[in-house]
C-alpha positions in Angstrom: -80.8 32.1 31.7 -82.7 35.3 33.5 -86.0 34.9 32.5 -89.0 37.2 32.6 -90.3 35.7 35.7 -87.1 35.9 37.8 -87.3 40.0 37.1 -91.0 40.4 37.8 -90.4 42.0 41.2 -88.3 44.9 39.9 -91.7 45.9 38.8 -93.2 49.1 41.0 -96.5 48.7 39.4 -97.0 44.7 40.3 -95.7 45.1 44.3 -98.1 48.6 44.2 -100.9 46.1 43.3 -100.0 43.5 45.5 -99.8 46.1 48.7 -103.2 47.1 47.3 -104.9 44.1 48.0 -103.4 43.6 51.2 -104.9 46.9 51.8 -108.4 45.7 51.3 -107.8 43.3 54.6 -105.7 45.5 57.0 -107.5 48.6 58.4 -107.0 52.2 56.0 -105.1 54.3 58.9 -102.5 50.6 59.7 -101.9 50.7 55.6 -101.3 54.2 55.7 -98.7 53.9 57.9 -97.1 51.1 57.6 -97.5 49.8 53.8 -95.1 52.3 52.4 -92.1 51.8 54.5 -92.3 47.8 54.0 -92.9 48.7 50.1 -90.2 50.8 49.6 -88.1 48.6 51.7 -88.9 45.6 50.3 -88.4 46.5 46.4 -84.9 47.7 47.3 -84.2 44.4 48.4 -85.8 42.5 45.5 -83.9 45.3 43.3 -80.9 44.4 44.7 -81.2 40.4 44.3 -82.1 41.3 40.9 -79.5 43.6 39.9 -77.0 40.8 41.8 -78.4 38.0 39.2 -78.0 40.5 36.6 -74.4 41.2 37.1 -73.3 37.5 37.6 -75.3 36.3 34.7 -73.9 39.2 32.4 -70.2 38.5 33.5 -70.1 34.9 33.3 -71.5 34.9 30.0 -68.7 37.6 29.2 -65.7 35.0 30.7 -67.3 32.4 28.5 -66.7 34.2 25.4 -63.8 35.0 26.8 -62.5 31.2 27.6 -63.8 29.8 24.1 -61.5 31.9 22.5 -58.5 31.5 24.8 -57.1 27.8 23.8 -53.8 28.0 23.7 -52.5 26.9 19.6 -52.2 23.4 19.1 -48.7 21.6 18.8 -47.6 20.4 15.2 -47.4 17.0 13.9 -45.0 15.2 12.2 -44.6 11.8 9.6 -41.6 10.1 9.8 -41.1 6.7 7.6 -38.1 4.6 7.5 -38.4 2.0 4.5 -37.2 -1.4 5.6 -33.8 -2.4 4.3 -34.0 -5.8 2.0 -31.2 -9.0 2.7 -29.3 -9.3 -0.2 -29.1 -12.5 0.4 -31.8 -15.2 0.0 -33.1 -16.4 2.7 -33.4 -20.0 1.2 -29.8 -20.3 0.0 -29.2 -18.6 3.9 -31.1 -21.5 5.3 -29.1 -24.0 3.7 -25.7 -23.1 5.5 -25.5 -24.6 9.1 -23.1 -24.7 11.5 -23.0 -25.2 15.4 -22.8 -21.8 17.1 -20.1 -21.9 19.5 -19.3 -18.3 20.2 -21.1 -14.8 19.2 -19.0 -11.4 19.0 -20.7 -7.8 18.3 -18.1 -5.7 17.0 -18.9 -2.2 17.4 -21.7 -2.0 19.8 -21.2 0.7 22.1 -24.6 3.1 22.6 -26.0 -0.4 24.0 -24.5 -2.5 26.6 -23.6 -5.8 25.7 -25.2 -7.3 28.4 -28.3 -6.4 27.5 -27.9 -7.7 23.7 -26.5 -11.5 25.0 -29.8 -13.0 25.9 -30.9 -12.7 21.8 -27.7 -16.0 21.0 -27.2 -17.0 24.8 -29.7 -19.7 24.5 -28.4 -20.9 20.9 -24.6 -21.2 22.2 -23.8 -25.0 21.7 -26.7 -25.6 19.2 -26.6 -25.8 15.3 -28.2 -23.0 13.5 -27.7 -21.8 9.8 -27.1 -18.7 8.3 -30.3 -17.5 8.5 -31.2 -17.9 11.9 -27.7 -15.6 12.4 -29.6 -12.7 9.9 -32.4 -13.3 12.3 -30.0 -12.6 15.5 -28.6 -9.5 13.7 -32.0 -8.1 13.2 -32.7 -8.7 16.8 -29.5 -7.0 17.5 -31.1 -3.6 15.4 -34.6 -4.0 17.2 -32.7 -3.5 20.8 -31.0 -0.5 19.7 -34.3 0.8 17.9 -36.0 -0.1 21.5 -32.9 1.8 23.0 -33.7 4.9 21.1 -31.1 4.4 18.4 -30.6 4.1 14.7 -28.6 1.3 13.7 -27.5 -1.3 11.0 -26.6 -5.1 12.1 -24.9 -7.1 9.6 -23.1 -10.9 9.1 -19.9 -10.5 7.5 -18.0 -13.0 5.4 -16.4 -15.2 7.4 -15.6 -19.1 8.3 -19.0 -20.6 10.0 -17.5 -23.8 10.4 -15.0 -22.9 13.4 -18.7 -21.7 15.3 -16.8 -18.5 16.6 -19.0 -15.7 14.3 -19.2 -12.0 14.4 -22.0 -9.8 13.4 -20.6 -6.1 12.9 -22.9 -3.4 14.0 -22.9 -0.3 12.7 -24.3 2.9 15.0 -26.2 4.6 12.1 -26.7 8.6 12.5 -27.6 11.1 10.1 -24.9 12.5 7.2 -27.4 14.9 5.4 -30.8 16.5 5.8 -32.6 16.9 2.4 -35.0 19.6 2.6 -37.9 20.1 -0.1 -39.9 22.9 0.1 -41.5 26.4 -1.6 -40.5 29.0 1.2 -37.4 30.9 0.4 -34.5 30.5 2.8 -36.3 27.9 5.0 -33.0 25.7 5.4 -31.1 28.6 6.5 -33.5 29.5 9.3 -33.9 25.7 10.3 -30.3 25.2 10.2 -29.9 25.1 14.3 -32.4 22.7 15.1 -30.5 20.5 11.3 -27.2 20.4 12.6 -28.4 19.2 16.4 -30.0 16.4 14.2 -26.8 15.9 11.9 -24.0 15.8 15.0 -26.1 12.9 16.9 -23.7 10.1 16.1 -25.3 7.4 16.5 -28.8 9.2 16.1 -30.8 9.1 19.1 -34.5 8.0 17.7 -36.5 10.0 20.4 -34.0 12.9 20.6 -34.3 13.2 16.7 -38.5 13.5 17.1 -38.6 16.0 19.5 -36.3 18.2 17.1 -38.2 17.4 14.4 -41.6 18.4 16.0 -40.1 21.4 17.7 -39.8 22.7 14.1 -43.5 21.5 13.1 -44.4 23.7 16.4 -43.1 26.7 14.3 -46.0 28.3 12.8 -47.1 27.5 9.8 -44.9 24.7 9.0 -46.2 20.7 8.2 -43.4 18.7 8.1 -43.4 15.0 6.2 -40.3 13.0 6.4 -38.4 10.1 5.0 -35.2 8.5 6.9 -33.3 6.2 4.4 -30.5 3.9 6.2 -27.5 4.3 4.8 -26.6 2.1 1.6 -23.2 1.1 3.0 -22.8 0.1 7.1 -20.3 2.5 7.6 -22.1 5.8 5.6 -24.8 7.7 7.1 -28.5 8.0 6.4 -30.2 10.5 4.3 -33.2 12.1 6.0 -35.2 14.2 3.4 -38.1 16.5 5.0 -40.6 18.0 2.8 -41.9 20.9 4.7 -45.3 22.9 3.4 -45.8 26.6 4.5 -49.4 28.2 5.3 -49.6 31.8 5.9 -53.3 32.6 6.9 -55.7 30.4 8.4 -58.8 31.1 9.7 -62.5 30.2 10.7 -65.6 31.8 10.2 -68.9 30.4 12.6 -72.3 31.4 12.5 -74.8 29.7 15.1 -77.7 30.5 17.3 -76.5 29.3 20.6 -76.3 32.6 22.2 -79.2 34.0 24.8 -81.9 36.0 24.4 -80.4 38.8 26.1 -76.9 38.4 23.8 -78.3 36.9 21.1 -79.2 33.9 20.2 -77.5 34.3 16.9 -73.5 34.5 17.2 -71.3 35.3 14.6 -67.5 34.7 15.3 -64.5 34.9 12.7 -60.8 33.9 14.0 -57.6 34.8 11.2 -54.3 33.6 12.3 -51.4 35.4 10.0 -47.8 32.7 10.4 -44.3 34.5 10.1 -45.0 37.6 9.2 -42.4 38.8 11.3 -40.0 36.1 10.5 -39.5 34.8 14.1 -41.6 31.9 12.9 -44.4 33.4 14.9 -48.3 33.2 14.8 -50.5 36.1 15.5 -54.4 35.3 15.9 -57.0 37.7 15.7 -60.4 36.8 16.7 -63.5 38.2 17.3 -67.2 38.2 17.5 -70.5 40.2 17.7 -74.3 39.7 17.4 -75.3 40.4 13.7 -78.4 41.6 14.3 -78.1 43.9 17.2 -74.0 44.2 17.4 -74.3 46.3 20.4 -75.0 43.2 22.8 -71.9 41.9 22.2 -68.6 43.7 20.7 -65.7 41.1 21.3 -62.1 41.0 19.7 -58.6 39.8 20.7 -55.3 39.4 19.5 -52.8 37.0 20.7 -49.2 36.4 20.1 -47.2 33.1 20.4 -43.3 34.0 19.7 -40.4 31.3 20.0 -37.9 32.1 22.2 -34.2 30.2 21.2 -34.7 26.8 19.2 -35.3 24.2 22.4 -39.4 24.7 22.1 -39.7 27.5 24.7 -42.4 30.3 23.4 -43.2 33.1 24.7 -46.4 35.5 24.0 -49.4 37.7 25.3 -53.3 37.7 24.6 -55.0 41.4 24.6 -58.5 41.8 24.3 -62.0 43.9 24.6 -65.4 43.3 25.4 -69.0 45.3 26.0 -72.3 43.6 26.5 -75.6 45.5 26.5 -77.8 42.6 27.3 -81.5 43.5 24.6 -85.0 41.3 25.6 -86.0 41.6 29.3 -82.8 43.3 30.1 -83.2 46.0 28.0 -85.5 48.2 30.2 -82.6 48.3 32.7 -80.0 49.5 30.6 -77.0 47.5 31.5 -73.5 47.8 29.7 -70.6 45.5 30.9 -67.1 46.3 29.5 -63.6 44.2 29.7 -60.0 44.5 28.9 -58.9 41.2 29.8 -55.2 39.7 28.9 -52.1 37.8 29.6 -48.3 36.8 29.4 -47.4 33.5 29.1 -44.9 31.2 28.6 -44.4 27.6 27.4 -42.2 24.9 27.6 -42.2 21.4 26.5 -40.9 19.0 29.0 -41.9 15.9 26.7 -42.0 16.1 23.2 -42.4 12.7 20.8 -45.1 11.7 18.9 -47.0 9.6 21.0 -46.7 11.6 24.3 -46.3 15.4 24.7 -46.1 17.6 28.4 -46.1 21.1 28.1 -45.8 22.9 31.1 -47.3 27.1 31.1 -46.9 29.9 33.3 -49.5 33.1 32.8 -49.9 36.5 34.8 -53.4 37.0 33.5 -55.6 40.5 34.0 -59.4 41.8 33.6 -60.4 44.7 34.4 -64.8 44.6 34.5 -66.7 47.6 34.8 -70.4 47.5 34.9 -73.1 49.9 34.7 -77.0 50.3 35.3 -78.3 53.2 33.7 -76.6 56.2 34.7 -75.4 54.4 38.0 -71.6 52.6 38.6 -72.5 49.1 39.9 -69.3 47.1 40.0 -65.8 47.7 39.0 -63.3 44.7 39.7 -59.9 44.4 38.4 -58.7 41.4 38.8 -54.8 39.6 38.6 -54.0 36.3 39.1 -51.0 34.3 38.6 -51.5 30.2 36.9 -49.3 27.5 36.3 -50.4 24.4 34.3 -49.2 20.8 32.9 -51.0 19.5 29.2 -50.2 16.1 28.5 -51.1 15.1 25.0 -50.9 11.2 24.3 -51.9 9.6 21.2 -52.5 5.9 21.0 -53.8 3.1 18.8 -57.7 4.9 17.7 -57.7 7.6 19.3 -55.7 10.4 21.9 -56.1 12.4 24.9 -55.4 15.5 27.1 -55.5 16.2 30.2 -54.8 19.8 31.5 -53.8 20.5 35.1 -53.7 23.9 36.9 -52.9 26.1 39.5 -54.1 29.7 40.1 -53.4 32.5 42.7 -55.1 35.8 43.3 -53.1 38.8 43.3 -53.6 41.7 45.7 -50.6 44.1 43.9 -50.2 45.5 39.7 -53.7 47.1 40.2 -56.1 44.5 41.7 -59.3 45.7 42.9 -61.6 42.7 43.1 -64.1 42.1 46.2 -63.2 44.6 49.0 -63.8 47.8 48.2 -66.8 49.9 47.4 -68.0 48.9 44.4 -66.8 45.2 43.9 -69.3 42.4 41.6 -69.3 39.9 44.3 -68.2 40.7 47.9 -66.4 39.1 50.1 -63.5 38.0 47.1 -60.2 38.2 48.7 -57.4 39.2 46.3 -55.1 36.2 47.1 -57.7 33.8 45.8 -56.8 30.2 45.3 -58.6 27.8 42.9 -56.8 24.2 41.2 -58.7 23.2 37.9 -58.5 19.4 35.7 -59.8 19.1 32.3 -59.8 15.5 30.2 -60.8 15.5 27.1 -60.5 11.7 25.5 -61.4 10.1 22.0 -61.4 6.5 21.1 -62.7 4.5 18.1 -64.6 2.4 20.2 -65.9 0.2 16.8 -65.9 0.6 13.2 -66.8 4.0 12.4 -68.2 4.1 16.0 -66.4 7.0 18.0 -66.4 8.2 21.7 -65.8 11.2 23.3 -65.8 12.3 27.1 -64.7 15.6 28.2 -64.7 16.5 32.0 -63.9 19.6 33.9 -63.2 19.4 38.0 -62.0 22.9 39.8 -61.9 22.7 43.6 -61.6 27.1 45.1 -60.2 27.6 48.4 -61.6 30.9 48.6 -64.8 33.0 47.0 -63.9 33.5 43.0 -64.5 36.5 41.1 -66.5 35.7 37.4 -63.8 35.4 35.4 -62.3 32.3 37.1 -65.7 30.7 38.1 -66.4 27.2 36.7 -69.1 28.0 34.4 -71.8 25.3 32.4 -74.5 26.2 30.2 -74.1 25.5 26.5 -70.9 23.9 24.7 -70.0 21.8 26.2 -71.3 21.6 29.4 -75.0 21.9 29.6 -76.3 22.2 25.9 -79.6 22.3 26.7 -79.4 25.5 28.3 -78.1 29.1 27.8 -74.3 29.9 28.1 -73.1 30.3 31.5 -76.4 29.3 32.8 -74.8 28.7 36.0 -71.4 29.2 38.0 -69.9 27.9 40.7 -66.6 28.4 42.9 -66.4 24.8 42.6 -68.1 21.8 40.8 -67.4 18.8 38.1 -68.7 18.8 35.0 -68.8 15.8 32.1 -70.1 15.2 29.1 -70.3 12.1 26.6 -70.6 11.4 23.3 -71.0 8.7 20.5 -71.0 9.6 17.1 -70.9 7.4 13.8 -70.3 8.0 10.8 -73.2 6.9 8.1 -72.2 5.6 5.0 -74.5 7.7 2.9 -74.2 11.2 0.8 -75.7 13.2 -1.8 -74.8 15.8 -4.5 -73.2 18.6 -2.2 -73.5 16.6 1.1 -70.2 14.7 2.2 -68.9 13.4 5.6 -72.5 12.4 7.6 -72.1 11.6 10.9 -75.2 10.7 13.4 -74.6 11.7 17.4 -75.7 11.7 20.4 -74.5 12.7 24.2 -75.4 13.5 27.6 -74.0 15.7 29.9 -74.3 16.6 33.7 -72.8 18.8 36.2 -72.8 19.8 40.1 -71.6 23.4 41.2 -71.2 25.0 44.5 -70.5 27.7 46.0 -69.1 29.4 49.1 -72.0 31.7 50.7 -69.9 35.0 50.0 -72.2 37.7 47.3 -74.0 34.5 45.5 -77.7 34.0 45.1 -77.4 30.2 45.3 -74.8 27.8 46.7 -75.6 24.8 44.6 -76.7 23.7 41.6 -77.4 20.6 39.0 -78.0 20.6 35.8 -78.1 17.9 33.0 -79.1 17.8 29.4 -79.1 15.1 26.5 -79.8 14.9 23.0 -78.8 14.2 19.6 -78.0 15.5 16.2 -76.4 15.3 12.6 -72.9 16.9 11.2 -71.9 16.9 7.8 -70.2 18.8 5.3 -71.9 21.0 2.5 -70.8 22.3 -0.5 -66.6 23.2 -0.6 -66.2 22.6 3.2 -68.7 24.3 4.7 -69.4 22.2 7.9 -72.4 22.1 9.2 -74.2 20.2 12.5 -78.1 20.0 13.9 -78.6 19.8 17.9 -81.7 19.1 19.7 -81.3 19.2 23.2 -83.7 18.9 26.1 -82.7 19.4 29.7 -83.4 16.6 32.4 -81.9 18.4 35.5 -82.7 21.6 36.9 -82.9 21.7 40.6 -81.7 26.0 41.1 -84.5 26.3 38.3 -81.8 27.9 36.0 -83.7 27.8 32.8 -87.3 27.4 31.1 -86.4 27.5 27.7 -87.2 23.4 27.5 -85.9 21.4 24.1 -83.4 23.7 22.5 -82.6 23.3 18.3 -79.4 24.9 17.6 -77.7 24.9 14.1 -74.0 25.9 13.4 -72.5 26.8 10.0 -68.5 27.1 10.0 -66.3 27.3 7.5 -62.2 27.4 7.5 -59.8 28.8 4.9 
């Protein structure tokens, strides 16, 4: 936050007093000449340490609205069951039937080696066993190929046990029709590439066969429930019947106070995302967000675009947005207005796809162009490009999941950059080849019954000075709650935060889904000595709060925060109570 007292010296009227009373103790011709040079002098200095925390404080709080809204859209999800087949035979009639096993022959294994099925009977050779410790081999026989990645059905034949030479004849299971249930018009048709991939796997490849299926829950809009039925008969296929839902808008709308004084505090932020409108199974998002008391302190809107490209999960798309800041309380008086266009293209790729672990790799050629403006006067105009490749790992495990996002960025000096060497740049000294790597890791677990934990962590290491828009900022959610967004940036720094949450097993007329919180966060910044007014800086913050849902959905959540570290003196707003109201449709 800028407070008051950080901007007292761009007062005239309070250094005037101060060279007054220095006047009183220095003799009247020395003051005369002297005083008004070192006045004047030093108030352009203060102005222009002033004006410097204005523009970096303005701007970063600009790239955070910028980065909330710039996740990219989160893969689909799938459920698959497969009911278990029953023996037809009982198992204590099965029991009864022994024999000494003498020799064991799979006929028609071939997606599996037999080599690696032998150890299941090896060990039995030469031993008597009955019938239904064979059933038990053959289901052994159908958990390696399950653990092989394939479909299959294992079954004993009729035959003479006595001889001790038995078969058990496999059948490599695959996938003879795709059932598909659902309201939208047409939807087989269009589906039909990513069908007959599943329907020509012979013998179905288990892990093949998910990433298809969530490569179509990745289409917009879709939610995809299925069913895979073994076939009735060893030789037939299985049925797999997906019943697939369609959305066509979704959207958000979130009203809090956790803005500044300066833009702010109270935010109000809508997003609306319209599936297949096109009928490229595409999502468009629109999002946007203003202050609703004084819009002109913030006017932000974006749209972004997220296309497939073929049917193997490659998307394509771009983001295009605007933004302008006229920062009211103590800012007011110096009339500052910040504008943005801002933007990218991207493209994504999953290298991993399956339920339980997902890698999507990214490429973007990102742009913002930042003009900013005190009074009358042209203060900064930066246009920045920079290139960024990125790896997301999703993983979801036993109570709980995780992500971690890895990335890679490089400045641009060419398509129209103009960042910090020329004559009017935001913070000097920015080359326009910056370099910059960035983690993120963001884990849940179910820690105990109805006991959850959360960390989320951010690391970026810069090679070079950063403009704004790529800075690691804290301050706010989620780094920092305690103080005002973007409090603080930093070319580099780490960043964490914790929390434990529990759910209460109470409610009331209207009041659903309580849950009691608490976390702590903490981060470390620094910068290279290149246009900044610090290098360093800590902050940390803790507190607590409720969440619940009112009403028809409307969630709500109660944060008190307090700060415990300060050491660049960042903000003197002490314990903070925030309240945010959201509601989806």
């Amino acid at each position: 936050m800028i407070s008051r007292e950080r901007f007292a010296p761009l007062s005239a009227r309070d250094g005037i007093g101060h060279a007054t009373q220095w006047s009183r103790w220095i003799a009247g011709a020395a003051a005369f000449v002297l005083c008004p040079p070192l006045l004047v002098a030093g108030m352009i200095a203060l102005a222009a340490g002033a004006r410097a925390q204005v523009l970096e404080q303005v701007t970063s709080e600009q790239s955070a609205v910028i980065q909330r809204f710039s996740e990219p859209r989160a893969p689909g999800t799938i459920n698959i069951a497969v009911p278990d087949l029953q023996r037809r035979i009982p198992p204590e009639n099965a029991k009864g039937m022994r024999f000494t096993l003498r020799a064991l022959r799979v006929d028609g294994a071939v997606a599996v080696p037999l080599a690696q099925l032998e150890p299941i009977w090896k060990d039995a050779i030469g031993r008597t066993i009955s019938l239904a410790d064979l059933y038990e081999m053959a289901a052994k026989v159908e958990r390696a190929y399950t653990a092989a990645g394939y479909f299959s059905m294992a079954v004993v034949p009729v035959q003479d046990y006595r001889s001790g030479h038995v078969t058990i004849a496999l059948y490599e299971s695959y996938v003879s029709k795709v059932v598909i249930k659902s309201d939208r018009p047409g939807l087989e048709a269009r589906l039909a590439p990513y069908i007959n991939r599943i329907t020509a796997m012979r013998p179905i490849r288990i892990k093949e066969a998910e990433r298809i299926l969530l490569l179509m829950s990745d289409l917009a809009g879709l939610k995809i429930d299925g069913v895979f039925k073994k076939p009735d008969t060893p030789s037939g296929g299985g049925d797999l019947t997906l019943d697939i839902s369609f959305t066509r808008l979704t959207g958000a709308v979130i009203l809090d106070n956790m803005g500044t004084a300066q833009m702010g505090p109270v935010q109000l932020a809508a997003t609306a995302t319209l599936n297949d409108v096109f009928g490229l199974f595409e999502s468009t998002e629109f999002a946007g967000m203003t202050i609703p008391n004084t819009p002109r302190e913030v006017l932000f809107g974006q749209v972004t675009q997220d296309i497939p490209i073929g049917f193997d999960g490659l998307h394509a798309g771009y983001r295009l947005g605007y933004i302008s800041s006229h920062p009211g309380a103590d800012l007011a008086p110096l009339n500052v207005e910040v504008s943005a266009t801002f933007g990218n293209l991207f493209v994504s790729y999953p290298f991993l796809r399956t339920i339980e672990h997902s890698l999507f790799g990214r490429m973007e050629l990102n742009f913002k162009n930042n003009e900013v403006d005190i009074g009358p006067e042209l203060n900064a105009l930066d246009d920045n490009r920079w290139l960024a490749a990125s790896l997301r790992y999703l993983a979801e495990f036993e109570g709980g999941s995780a992500t971690v996002l890895a990335s890679v960025a490089q400045g641009l000096d060419d398509l129209g950059a103009r960042a910090g060497g020329w004559a009017f740049p935001s913070r000097s000294g920015v080359p326009d080849d910056y370099r910059f790597v960035r983690l993120d890791l963001d884990v849940r677990k179910e820690v105990l019954a109805e006991l959850n934990a959360r960390l989320r962590m951010a690391a970026q290491y810069a090679f070079d000075p950063l403009p704004s828009v790529v800075r690691l900022n804290v301050g706010g959610d989620p780094f920092g709650r305690a103080f005002d967004s973007s409090t603080a940036a930093g070319d580099s720094g780490i960043a964490a935060t914790f929390e434990l949450s529990r759910a209460l097993p109470w409610s009331a007329p209207g009041i659903s889904g309580l849950q009691v919180f608490a976390f702590v966060d903490y981060a470390a910044l620094w910068s290279q000595e290149v246009g900044v007014d610090y290098t360093d800086a800590r902050l940390g913050s803790a507190g607590a709060g409720l969440r619940a849902t009112l009403g028809d959905g409307l969630n709500a959540q109660l944060l008190i925060a307090v700060p415990w570290e300060d050491t660049a003196i960042l903000s003197t707003t002490g314990t903070r109570v925030f309240v945010q109201m959201a509601k989806a449709f």
